[in-house]
N, C-alpha and C positions, 0 to 999 in steps of 0.2 A: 068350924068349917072355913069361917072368914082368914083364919090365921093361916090353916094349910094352904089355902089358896096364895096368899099374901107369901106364904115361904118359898111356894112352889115358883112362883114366879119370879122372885127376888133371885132364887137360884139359877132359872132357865137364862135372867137378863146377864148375871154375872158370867154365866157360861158363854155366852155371845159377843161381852164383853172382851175376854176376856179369848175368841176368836178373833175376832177384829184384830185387836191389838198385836196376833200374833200377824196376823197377813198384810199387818201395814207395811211398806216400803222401806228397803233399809237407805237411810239418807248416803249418800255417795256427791266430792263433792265436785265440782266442774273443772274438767282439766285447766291447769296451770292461771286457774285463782284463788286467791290466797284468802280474801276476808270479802264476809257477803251482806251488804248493809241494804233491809228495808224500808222503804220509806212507804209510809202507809195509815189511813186514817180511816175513822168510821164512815164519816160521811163525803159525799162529793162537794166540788166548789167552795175548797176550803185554801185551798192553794196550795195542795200536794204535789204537785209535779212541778211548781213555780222552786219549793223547796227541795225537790230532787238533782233538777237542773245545778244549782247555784250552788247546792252541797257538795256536786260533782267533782264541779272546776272547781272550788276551794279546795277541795281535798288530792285533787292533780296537783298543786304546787309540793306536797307532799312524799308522791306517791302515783305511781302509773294505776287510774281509774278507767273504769266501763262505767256506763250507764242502758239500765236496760228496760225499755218501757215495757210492763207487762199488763198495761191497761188496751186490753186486745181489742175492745169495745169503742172505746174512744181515745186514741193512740193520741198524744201529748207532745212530745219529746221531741218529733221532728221540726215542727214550727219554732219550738222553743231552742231547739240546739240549732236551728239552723242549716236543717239536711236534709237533701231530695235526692241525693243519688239513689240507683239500684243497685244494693248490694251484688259483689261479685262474691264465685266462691273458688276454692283451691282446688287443688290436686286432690285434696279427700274427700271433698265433696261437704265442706266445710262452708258455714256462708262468711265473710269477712264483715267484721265492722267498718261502719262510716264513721271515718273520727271530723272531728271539730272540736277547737277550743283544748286541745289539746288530752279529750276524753273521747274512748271509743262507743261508739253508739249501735244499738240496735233497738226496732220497733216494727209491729207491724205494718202501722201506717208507710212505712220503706220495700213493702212486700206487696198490697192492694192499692190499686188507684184510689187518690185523695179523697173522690167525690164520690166512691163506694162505699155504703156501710156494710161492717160484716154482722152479715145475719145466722150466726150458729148457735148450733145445742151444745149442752154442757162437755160432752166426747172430743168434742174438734176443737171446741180452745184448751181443753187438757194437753191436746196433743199438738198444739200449737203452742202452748206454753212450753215445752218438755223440749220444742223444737229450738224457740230461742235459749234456755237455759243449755241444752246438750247440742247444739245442731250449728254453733256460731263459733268460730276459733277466736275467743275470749284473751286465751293468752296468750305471752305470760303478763300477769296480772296480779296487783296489791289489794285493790278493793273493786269489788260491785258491785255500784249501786243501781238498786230493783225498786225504780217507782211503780209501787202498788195498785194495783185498782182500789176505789173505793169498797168500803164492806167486810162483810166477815163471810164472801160463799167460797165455792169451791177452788178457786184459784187460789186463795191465802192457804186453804191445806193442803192444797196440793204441793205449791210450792213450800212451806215449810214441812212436809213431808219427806220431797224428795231433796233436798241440798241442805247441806249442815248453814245454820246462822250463827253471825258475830253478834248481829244483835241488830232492834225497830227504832227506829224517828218515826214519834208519831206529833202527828200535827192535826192542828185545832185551830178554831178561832173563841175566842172567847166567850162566844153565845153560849147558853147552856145546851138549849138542842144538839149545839157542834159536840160539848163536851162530853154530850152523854153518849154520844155514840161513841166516841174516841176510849172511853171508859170500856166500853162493850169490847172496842176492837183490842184494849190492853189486855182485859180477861181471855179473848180468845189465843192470844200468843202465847200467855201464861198457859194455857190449857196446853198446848202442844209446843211448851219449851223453850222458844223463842226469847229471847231475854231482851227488856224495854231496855233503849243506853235513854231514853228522853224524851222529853214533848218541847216541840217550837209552837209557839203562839205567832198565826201569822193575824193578819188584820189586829191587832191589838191596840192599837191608838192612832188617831189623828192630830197629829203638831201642824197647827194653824201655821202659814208660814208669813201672819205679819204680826201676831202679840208672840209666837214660840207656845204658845198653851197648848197641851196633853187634854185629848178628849176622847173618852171611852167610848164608841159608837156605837161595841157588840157586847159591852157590858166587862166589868174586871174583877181582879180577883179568883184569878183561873187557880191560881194554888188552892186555895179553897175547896172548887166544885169537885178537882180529880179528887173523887172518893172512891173507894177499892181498895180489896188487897192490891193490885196488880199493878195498883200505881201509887203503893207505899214507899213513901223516900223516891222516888223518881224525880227528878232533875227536869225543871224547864230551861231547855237547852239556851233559848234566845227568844227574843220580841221583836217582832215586824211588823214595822207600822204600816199603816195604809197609805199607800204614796203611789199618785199614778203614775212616776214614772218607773217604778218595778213592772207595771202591768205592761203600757207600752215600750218598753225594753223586752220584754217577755213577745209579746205580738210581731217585733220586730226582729226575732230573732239571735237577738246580742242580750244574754242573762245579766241581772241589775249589777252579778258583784265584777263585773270590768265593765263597768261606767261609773258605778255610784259609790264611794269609796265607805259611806256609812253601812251600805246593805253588806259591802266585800268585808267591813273589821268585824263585822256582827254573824257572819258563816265563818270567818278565821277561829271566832272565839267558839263555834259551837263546836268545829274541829277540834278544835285544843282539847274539850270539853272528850270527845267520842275514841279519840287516836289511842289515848291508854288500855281500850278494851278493844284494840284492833292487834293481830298477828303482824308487824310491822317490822323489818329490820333495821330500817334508819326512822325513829320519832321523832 
């Protein structure tokens, strides 16, 4: 009796499965852009978006970049890029990006007042996300890059549902709590196809600046802890140290890699590192 039960149900779940999958969305990808890089971690306050920024403009010396906050919750990008205009829109009813730094920008935080929090159910940032991905005239365009919210909920499936991926930057700090969820969030892209190009280690040492000594604050040895299929042979892309002046560069509006020439060769090389697995015509 246990076993018929057991079949019956193993059959009902594969049948539903097996629904689902046929009624998921067919990925389709954004008019006239070419390659769509996530930047995205398990946890917050990791300094995901410190790493989206900086990865932007690196990759604009390359190549005509977007950058698109999709942290609808607590929108990042504009303090950090340095934009407060109100986006205008075209003739089609298109919203235009705000560029700076030579990378075009959109966020929500450029659409609700500063001191507003948006208080929505899961429907309305669906369809607020769907709005920045298909609703923004993007191109034409090489790469864009999509700072993540933190987490594994419904805006990560949504968005790697609906638009094809080149591939995730995923970042961490070298805690273990950071690691383990970064671990979670690599299994979840594996689950629905998304392919990891890498993990950056941010906060990863402090260099005294009067012996030069290397100090582990949040703990080392990050190659180690990524344990997982999902993050077999993956590549840590770069280390970044703890240095306040990435943070105040960040608060100020001006990202560390056009001031700080050590943070700017350490995004060049993670570039180097990603550009092979980009659709690119000039590398």
């Amino acid at each position: 009796m246990n076993r018929q039960l057991y079949q019956l149900c193993h059959s009902s779940l594969r049948r539903r499965i097996h629904n689902v999958a046929k009624g998921l969305p067919k990925k389709f990808p954004i008019a006239g852009v070419g390659n769509i890089i996530l930047v995205a971690s398990g946890k917050g306050g990791v300094g995901k978006s410190t790493v989206a920024t900086n990865l932007a403009i690196s990759l604009s010396k390359r190549c005509s970049v977007g950058l698109l906050d999709a942290d609808v919750f607590g929108p990042s990008v504009p303090l950090m890029m340095n934009i407060s205009d109100v986006p205008e829109t075209n003739h089609q009813k298109l919203i235009l990006p705000v560029q700076n730094y030579n990378v075009k920008c959109m966020s929500m935080g450029l659409l609700v007042d500063e001191q507003s929090p948006i208080v929505w159910r899961g429907l309305m940032v669906m369809q607020a996300i769907r709005k920045l991905l298909r609703g923004i005239k993007w191109g034409p365009l090489d790469v864009l890059v999509i700072d993540m919210p933190p987490g594994t909920g419904d805006t990560q499936l949504s968005i790697t549902q609906e638009i094809p991926i080149q591939g995730v930057v995923l970042v961490t700090t070298p805690q273990t709590v950071a690691v383990a969820d970064c671990i979670k969030g690599a299994e979840m892209f594996k689950k629905v196809g998304a392919p990891i190009l890498g993990v950056v280690e941010n906060m990863s040492y402090f260099q005294c600046p009067d012996c030069n000594s290397r100090h582990s604050v949040f703990g080392k040895n990050l190659r180690q802890k990524l344990k997982g299929e999902a993050l077999k042979d993956v590549p840590i892309l770069g280390e970044l140290p703890i240095k306040s002046e990435i943070s105040a560069y960040s608060d100020a509006g001006t990202p560390a890699v056009i001031l700080d020439q050590k943070t700017s060769d350490t995004f060049d090389n993670i570039v180097d590192s990603i550009v092979p697995s980009l659709e690119l015509e000039n590398r």
